[in-house]
TORTITOR-563110 format. One record per residue: residue number from 1; residue in three letters; z, x, y of N, C-alpha, C in turn. Coordinates in steps of 0.001 Angstrom, whole numbers, plus 500000, padded with zeros to 6 digits. Example, Ala and Ser with C-alpha at 12.3 -4.5 7.8 and 13.67 -1.06 7.14 Angstrom:
% TORTITOR-563110
[site 1, 'ALA', [507800, 513190, 494310], [507800, 512300, 495500], [507800, 513200, 496700]],
[site 2, 'SER', [507080, 512850, 497750], [507140, 513670, 498940], [507870, 512900, 500030]],
//
This chain:
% TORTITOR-563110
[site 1, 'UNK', [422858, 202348, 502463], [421703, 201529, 502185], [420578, 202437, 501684]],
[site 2, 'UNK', [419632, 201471, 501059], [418533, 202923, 499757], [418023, 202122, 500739]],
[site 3, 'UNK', [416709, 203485, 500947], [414930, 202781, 501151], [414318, 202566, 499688]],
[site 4, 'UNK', [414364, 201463, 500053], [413340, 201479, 498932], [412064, 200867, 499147]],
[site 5, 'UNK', [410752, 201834, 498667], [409721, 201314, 498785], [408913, 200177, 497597]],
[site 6, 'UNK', [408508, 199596, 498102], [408050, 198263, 497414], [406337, 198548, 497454]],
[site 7, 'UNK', [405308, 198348, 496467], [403819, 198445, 496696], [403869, 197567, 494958]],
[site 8, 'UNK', [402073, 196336, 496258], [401554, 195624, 495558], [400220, 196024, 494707]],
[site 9, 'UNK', [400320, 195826, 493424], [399164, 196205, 492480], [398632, 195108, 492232]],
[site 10, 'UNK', [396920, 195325, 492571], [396195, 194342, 491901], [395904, 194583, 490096]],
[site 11, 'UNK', [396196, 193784, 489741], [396069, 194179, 488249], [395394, 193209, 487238]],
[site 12, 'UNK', [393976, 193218, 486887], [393254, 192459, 486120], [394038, 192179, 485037]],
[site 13, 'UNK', [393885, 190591, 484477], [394831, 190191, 483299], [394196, 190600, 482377]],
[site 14, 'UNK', [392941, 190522, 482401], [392156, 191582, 480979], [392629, 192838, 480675]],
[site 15, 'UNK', [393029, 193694, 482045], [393448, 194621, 481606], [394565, 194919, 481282]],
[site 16, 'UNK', [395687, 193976, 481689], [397198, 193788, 481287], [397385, 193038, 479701]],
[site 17, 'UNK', [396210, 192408, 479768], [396023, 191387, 477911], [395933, 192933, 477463]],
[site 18, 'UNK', [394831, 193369, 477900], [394761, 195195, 476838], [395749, 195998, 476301]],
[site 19, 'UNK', [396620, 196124, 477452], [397600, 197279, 477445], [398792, 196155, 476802]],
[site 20, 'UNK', [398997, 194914, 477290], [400030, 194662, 476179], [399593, 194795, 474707]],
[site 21, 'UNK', [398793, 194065, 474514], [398491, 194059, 472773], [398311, 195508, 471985]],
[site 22, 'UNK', [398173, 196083, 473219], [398273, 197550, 472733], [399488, 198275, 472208]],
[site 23, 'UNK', [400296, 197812, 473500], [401657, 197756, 472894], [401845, 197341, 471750]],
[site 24, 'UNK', [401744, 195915, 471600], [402549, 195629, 470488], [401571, 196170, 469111]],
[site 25, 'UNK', [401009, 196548, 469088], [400194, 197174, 467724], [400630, 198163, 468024]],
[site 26, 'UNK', [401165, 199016, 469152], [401662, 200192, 468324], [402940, 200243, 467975]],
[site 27, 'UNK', [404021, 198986, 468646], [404928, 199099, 467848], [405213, 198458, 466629]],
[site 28, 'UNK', [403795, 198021, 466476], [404389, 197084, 464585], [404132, 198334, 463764]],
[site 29, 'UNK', [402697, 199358, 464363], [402645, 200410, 463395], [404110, 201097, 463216]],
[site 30, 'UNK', [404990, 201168, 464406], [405719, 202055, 464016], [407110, 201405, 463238]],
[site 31, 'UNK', [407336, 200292, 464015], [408444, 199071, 462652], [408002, 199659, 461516]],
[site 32, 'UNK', [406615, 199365, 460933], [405941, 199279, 459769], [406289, 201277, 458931]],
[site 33, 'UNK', [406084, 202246, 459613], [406700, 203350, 459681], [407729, 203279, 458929]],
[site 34, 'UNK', [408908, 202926, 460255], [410149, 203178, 460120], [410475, 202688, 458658]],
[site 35, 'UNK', [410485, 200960, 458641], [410800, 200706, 456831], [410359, 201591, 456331]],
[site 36, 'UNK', [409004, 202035, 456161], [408677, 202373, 454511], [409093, 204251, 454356]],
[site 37, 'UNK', [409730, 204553, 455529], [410844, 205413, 455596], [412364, 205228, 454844]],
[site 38, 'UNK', [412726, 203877, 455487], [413743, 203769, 455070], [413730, 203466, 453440]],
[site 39, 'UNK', [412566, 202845, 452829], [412510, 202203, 451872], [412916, 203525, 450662]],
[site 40, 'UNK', [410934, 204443, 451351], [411634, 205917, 450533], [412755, 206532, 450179]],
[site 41, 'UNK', [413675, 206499, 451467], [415030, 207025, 451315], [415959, 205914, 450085]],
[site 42, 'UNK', [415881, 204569, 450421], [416341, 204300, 449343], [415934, 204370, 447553]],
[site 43, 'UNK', [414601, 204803, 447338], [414250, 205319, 446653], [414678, 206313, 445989]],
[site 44, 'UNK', [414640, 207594, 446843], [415250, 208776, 446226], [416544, 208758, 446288]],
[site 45, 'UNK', [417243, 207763, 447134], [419011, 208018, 446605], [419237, 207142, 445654]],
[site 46, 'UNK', [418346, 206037, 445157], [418740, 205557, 443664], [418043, 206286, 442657]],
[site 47, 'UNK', [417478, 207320, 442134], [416736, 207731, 441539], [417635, 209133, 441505]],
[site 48, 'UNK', [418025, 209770, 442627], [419071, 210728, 442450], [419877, 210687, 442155]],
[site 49, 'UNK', [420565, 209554, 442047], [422039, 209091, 441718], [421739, 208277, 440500]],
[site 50, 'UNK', [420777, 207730, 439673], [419926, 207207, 438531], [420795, 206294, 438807]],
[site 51, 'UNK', [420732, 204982, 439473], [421288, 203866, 439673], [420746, 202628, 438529]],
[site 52, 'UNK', [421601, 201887, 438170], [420871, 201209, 437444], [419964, 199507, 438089]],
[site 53, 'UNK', [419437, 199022, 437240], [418531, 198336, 438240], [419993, 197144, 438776]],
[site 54, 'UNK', [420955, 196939, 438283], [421760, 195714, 438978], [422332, 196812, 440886]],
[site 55, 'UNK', [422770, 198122, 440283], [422975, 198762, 441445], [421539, 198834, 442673]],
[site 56, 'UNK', [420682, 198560, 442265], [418979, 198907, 443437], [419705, 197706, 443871]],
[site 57, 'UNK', [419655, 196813, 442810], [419142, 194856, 443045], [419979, 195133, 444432]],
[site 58, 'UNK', [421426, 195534, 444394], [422856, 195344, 445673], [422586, 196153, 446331]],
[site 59, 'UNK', [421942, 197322, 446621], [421138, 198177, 447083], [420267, 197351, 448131]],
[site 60, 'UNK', [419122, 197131, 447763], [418233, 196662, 448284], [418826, 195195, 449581]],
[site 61, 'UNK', [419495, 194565, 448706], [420460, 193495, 449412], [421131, 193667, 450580]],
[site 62, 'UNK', [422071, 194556, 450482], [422512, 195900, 451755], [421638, 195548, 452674]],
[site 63, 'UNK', [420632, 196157, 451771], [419170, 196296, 452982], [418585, 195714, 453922]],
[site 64, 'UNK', [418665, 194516, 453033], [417895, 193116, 453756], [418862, 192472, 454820]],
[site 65, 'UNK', [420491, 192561, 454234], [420704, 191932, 455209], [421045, 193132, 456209]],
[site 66, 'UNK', [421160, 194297, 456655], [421037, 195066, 457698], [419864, 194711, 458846]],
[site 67, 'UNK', [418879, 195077, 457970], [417706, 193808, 458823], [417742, 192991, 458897]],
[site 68, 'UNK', [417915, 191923, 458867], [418439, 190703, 459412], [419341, 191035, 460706]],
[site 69, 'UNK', [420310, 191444, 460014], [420972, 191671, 461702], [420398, 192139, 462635]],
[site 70, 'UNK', [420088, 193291, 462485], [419235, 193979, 463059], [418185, 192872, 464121]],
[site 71, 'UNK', [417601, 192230, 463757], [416722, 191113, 464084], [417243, 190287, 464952]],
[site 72, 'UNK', [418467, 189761, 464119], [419168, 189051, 465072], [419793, 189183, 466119]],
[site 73, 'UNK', [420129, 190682, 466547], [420640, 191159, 467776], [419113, 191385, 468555]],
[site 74, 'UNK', [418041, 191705, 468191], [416989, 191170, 468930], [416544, 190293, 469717]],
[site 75, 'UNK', [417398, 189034, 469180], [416551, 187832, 469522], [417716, 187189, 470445]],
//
């Protein structure tokens, strides 16, 4: 058998409204990051590989639906 200790926090909802929304602004900054990371990268590997625009178009497509999934195992 664990001890486990248990302790009650008083915790103002103003200050829990704070720290969540805080959260989530910093993780849209970093979603927002990550794409335009990924975006770059697809950038320079069609541009290195001089893809033509029907290859980006299926490229990009790839893309979208990766996110999507992505999303959808989120939810």
């Amino acid at each position: 058998m664990r001890n486990i200790e248990t302790r009650k926090y008083q915790a103002d909802a103003d200050a829990l409204n704070s720290l969540l929304s805080k959260a989530k602004s910093e993780q849209r900054r970093d979603d927002a990051l990550a794409v335009s990371i990924r975006i770059a990268a697809l950038a320079i590997h069609a541009r290195k590989n001089e893809m033509s625009a029907t290859e980006i178009i299926e490229l990009l497509d790839k893309e979208a639906s990766r996110f999507e999934t992505q999303a959808q195992e989120l939810h």
